[in-house]
N, C-alpha and C positions, 0 to 999 in steps of 0.2 A: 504494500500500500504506500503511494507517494504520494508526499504534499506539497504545492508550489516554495517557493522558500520566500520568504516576505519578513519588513522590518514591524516590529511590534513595541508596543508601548509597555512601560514598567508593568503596568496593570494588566494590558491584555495578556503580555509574555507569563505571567502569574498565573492569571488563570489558566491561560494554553497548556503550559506547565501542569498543573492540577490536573486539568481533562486528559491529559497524554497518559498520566501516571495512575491515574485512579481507575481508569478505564483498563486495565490487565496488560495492554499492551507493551508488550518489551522495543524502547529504541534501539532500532538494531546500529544502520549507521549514520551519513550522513543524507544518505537517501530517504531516509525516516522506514526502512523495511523492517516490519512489527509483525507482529504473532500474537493472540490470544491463547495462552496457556491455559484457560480453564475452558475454550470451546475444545479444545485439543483430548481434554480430560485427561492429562497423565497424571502418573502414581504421585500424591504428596506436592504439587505443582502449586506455588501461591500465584493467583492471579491479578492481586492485587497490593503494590507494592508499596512502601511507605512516604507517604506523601510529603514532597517539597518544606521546608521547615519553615516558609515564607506563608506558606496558607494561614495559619493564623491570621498573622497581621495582615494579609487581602481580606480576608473574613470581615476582620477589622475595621477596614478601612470604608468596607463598602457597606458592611451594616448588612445581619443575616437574611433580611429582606431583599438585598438587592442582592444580594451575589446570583449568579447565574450557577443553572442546573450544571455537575457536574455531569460528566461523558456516559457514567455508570446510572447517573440517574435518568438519563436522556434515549437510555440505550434500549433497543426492543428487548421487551419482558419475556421471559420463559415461564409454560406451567411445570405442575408440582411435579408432575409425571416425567417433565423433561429434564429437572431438576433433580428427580429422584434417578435417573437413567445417568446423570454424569455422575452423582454422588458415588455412584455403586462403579459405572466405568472407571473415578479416580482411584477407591480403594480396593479393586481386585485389579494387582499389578504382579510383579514379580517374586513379591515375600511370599504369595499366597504359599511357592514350592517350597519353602523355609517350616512351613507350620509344621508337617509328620514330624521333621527333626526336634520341633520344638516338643513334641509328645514325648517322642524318643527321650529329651534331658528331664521332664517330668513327670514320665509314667504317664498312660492314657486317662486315668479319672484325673490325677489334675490336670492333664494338657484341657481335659474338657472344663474342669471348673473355672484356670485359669482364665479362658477364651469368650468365657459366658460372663465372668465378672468383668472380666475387662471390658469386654463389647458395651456390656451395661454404661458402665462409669466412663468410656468413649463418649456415649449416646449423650448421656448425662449433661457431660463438660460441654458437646458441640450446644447444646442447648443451650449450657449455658453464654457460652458465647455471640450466641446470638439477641439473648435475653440483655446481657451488656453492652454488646454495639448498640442495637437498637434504641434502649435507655441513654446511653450516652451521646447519641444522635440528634433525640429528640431534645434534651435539655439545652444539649450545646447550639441546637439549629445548623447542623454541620451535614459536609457531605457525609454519605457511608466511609464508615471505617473500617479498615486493615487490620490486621491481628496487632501490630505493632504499635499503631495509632490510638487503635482500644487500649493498649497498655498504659501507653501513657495518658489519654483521658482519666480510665479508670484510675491511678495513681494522682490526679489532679483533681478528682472529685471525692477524694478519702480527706479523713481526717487529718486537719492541715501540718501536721508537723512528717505528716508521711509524704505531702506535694513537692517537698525540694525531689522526691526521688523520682520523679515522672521520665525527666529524659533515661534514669537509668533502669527503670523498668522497661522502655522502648526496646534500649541499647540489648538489654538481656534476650528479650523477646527475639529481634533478629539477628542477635548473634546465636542465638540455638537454631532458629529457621537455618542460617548459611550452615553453621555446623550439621545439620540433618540432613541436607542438601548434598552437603560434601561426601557425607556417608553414604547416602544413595548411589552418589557419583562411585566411589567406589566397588558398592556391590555391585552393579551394573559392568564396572571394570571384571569383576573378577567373576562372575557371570560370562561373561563375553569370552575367556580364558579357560575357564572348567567348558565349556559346549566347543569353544574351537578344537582343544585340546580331543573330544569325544568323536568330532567332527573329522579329524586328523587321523583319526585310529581308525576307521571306516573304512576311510579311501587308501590309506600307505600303511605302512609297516613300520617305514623311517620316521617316528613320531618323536620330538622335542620335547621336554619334559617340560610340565605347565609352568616352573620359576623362569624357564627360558622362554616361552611365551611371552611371559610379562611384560619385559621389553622391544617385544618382537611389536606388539600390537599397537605400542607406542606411538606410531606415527598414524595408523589409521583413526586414532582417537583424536589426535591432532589435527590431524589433514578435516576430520570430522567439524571440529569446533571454529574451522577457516569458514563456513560457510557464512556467507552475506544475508543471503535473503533466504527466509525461515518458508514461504510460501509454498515452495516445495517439499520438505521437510514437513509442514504440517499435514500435507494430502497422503502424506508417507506414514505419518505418525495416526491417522484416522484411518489407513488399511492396517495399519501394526493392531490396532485398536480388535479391528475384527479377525486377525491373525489368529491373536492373543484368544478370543473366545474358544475360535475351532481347536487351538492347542490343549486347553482349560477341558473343553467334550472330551480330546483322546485321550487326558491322562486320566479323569475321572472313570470313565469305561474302561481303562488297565488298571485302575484300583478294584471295581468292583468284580474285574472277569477273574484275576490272576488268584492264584492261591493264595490263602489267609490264614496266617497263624492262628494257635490257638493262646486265647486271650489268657491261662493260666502259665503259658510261657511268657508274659510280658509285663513289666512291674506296672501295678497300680499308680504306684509313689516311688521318687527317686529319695533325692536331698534338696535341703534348703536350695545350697546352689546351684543347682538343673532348675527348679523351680523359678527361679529369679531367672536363669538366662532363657528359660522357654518362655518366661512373662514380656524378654526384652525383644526377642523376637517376635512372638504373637504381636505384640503393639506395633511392633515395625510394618508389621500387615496390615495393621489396623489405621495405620497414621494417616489419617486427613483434615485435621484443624484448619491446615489454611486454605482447603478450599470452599470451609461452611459459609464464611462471610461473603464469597464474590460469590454462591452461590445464592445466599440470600436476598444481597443486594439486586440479585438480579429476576427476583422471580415474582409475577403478575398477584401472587400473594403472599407474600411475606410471612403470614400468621401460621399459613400451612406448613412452615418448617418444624416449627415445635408440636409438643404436645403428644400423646401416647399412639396415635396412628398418625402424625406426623411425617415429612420428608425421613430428617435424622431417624426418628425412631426405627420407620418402616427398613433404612436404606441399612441402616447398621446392622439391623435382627437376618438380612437378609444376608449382608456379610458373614455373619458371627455362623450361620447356618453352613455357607456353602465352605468357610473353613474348618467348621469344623467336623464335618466328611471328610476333607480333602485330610486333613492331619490324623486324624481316626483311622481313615481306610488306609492312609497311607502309610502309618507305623504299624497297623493289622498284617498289611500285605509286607510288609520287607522287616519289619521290626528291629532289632539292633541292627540288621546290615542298612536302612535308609541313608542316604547321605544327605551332605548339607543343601543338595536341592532335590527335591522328588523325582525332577528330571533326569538324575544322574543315573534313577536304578534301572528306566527305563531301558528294556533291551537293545542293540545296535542291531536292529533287523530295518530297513526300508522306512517301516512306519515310525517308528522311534527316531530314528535318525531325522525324517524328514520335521517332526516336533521341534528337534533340537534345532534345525537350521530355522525353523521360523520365528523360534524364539531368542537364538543369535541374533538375527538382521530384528526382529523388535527391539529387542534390550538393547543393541547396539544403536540405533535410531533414534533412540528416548533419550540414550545418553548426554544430546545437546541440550533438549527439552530440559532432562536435568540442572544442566550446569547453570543455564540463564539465569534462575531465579539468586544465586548467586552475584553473578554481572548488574545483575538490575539492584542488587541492592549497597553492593560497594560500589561499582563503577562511577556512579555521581559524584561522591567526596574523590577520588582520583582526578577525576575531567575537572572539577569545579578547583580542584589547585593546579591542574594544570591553565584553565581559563583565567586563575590569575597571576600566575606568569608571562613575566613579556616574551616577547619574540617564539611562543610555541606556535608553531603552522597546524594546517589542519591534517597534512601530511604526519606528522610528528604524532600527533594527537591518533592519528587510527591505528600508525605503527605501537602505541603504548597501549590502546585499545585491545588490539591483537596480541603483543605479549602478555598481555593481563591475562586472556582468556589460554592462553597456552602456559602460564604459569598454573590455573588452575588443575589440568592433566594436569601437570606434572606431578603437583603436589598428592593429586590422586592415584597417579602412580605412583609414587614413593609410599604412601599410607598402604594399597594392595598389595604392593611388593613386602613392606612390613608385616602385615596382618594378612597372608592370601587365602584365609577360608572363610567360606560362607558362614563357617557356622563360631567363628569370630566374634567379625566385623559384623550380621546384622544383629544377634545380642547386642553387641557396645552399642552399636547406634539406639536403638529401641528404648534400651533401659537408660540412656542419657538426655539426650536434647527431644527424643521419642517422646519419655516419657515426661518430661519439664513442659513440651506442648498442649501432651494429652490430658493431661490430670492436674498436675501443679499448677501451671499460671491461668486457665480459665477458674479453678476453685477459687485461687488468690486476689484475682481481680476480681471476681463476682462476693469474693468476703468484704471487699478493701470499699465495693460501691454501696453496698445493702446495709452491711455490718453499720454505721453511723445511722441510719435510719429506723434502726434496732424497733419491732415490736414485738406482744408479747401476744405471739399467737403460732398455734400447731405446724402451720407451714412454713411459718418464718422461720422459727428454731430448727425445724429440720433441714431446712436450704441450708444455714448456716454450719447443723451440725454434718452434714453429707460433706459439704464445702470443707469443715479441717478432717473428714477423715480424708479425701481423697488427695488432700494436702500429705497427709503422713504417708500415706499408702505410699503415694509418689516417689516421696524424699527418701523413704525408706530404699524403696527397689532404686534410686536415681545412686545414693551413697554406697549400697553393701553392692549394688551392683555391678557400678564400676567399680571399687577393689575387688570385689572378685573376678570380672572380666581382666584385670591387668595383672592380679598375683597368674590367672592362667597363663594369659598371655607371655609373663616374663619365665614361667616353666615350661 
């Protein structure tokens, strides 16, 4: 999509600025070539990113009456149905093949109870969050808010000696977004290595060992994230989209045909920590916070997102259902021998093989879709000292543009190359910035907004008290989880 290039006025450049950003789309380059990351529906994708720090004061300036409709508000409405169809296309993505493993490190009754409470307290938090944009929308007179923008409202509308900490609730908020992001980015890396690696063994004999892979793949990941205009890429990434289901039918149909342990050879219960790291992966499947708000903001009713037959409600139960088959049947049929993706146990006959290649060229395709929401949320403070500095060209400016986003691989290769299993890297991710998404900072902010306006009634005390269990729950699995993900990792 290209826009004439034209001079603007402080104000109009402000608002411009606003609609560009609030509206999901990512500035690609100088050609203005953009992508909507939330029509796209990928895994964990925020599509709304944190708004210009100037907004205030244009709010300000122009008085809540006058400002004109942001791009999100302006924008054609979606029903619940269409809404409920990206919710579920964002979170059934590539963890789903993570879940059996996740059984495996907790025994199959708790892989299932973990999956059902957590789905709940998922369901719970998306709720809540949209319960808190919304309230802090209407108070403020503001466009929709971002998960990050909520932050800091919500930390602005708490009791006043908690308001100095507003920008660093923001700050918190997307720096676990880019840390989650980055973690993707890498499962997806090492995804793309375990199926090349399967993919290698098929065809030749003379197969490289997957740590020499790692580097090998290096440049296509690169050469990947050179891309300019996303447009293509997107049409690629909405056939990945329907790839991705037909893949989802054949392994479930090899779960249910294949031979099935007997469920007194397979533990109930493991330990504490299997428990915690099947928790940190399940939620890694489960993680979609930041696309409840640009889906709410964008739907013909809004109301229908919450409530017990709700968008969330309905879209989560319907998640929590089809994973928990998939990890069920999955740790049924291959039981200790599952690997860290479901895909891996899949036979190397024709039909297996051809899963695997579709789900390479997927995983491998999303990998950009990944990386963006990153770019979009650093990139500005970079551009914006490079803009003021003298004598940067705009030459200058693309070349820093471009090694930005190849620093990014890098660093994700280095992290794959450090940590290269599955069954790792999506625990750590899940049970960290995962889990600070999911549970902790919507309970927090929804405590931080309510809690001051304290009454003394059945449902208020129990928002509240749901609110610091899911806080503890959190903190709990966020702290023993990373030391135990890193005493592993360093044995």
């Amino acid at each position: 999509m290209e826009t004439p290039h034209r001079r603007y006025s402080i104000s109009e450049g402000l608002q411009h600025g606003v609609r560009r950003i609030s509206e999901g789309f990512l500035h690609m380059t100088n050609a203005d070539r953009m992508l909507d990351l939330h029509d796209i529906g990928m895994h964990n994708v925020q599509s709304e990113y944190q708004l210009v720090s100037k907004w205030d004061e244009a709010e300000e300036a122009l008085g809540p009456l006058q400002r004109k409709k942001s791009f999100v508000e302006r924008k054609e409405k979606i029903s619940s149905k269409f809404a409920l169809i990206n919710l579920m296309k964002g979170m059934l993505g590539a963890g789903c093949f993570s879940v059996p493993l996740a059984f495996k490190q907790s025994g199959y009754v708790a892989g299932l109870v973990i999956i059902l409470v957590l789905g709940f307290l998922c369901a719970l938090c998306m709720i809540k969050l949209v319960k808190c944009a919304g309230y802090l929308s209407k108070i403020n007179q503001s466009a929709p808010l971002d998960y990050g923008n909520m932050a800091y409202k919500a930390t602005q509308a708490s009791y006043t000696p908690i308001r100095k900490l507003a920008p660093v609730s923001r700050m918190l908020v997307n720096t676990s977004l880019c840390v989650l992001q980055l973690g993707i980015c890498c499962c997806f890396y090492i995804f793309v290595v375990y199926h090349l690696h399967e993919l290698l063994e098929f065809f030749t004999h003379d197969v490289p060992s997957r740590a020499t892979l790692f580097p090998i793949v290096l440049p296509a990941f690169i050469l990947l994230v050179s891309l300019s205009s996303m447009r293509a890429l997107s049409f690629v990434s909405l056939g990945g989209n329907f790839l991705m289901l037909i893949a989802l039918a054949v392994i479930m149909f090899q779960l249910l045909t294949t031979e099935h342990k007997k469920l007194s050879e397979l533990p109930p219960v493991t330990d504490l920590g299997g428990v915690v790291s099947a928790a940190g992966a399940i939620l890694y499947a489960l993680e979609g916070q930041a696309m409840v708000l640009p889906l709410e903001n964008r739907m013909k009713k809004p109301e229908y997102m919450k409530g017990p037959f709700g968008v969330l409600s309905v879209g989560v139960g319907m998640v929590v259902v089809i994973y928990s088959f998939a990890g069920f049947f999955g740790f049924l049929a291959y039981g200790n021998d599952v690997q860290d993706s479901i895909t891996l146990n899949l036979p190397n006959d024709h039909l297996g093989i051809f899963v695997k290649a579709v789900l390479l060229f997927v995983v491998y395709s999303g990998f950009l879709i990944q990386v963006f929401p990153i770019v979009a949320m650093i990139w500005p403070a970079i551009k914006k000292k490079l803009r003021n500095s003298c004598g940067v060209s705009t030459t200058t400016k693309r070349i820093v543009h471009f090694a930005f986003r190849y620093s990014i691989v890098v660093v994700v290769f280095l992290l794959s190359y450090a940590i290269p299993r599955l069954s790792d890297m999506v625990p750590l991710v899940g049970v960290t910035a995962g889990m600070l998404l999911a549970l902790v900072f919507p309970s927090l902010f929804h405590l931080l907004i309510f809690l001051p306006q304290f009454e003394c009634r059945v449902g208020f005390i129990l928002d509240i008290f749901l609110d610091i269990v899911c806080i503890v729950i959190g903190m709990f699995f966020v702290i023993y989880g990373f030391i135990t993900n890193v005493q592993h990792l360093m044995h």
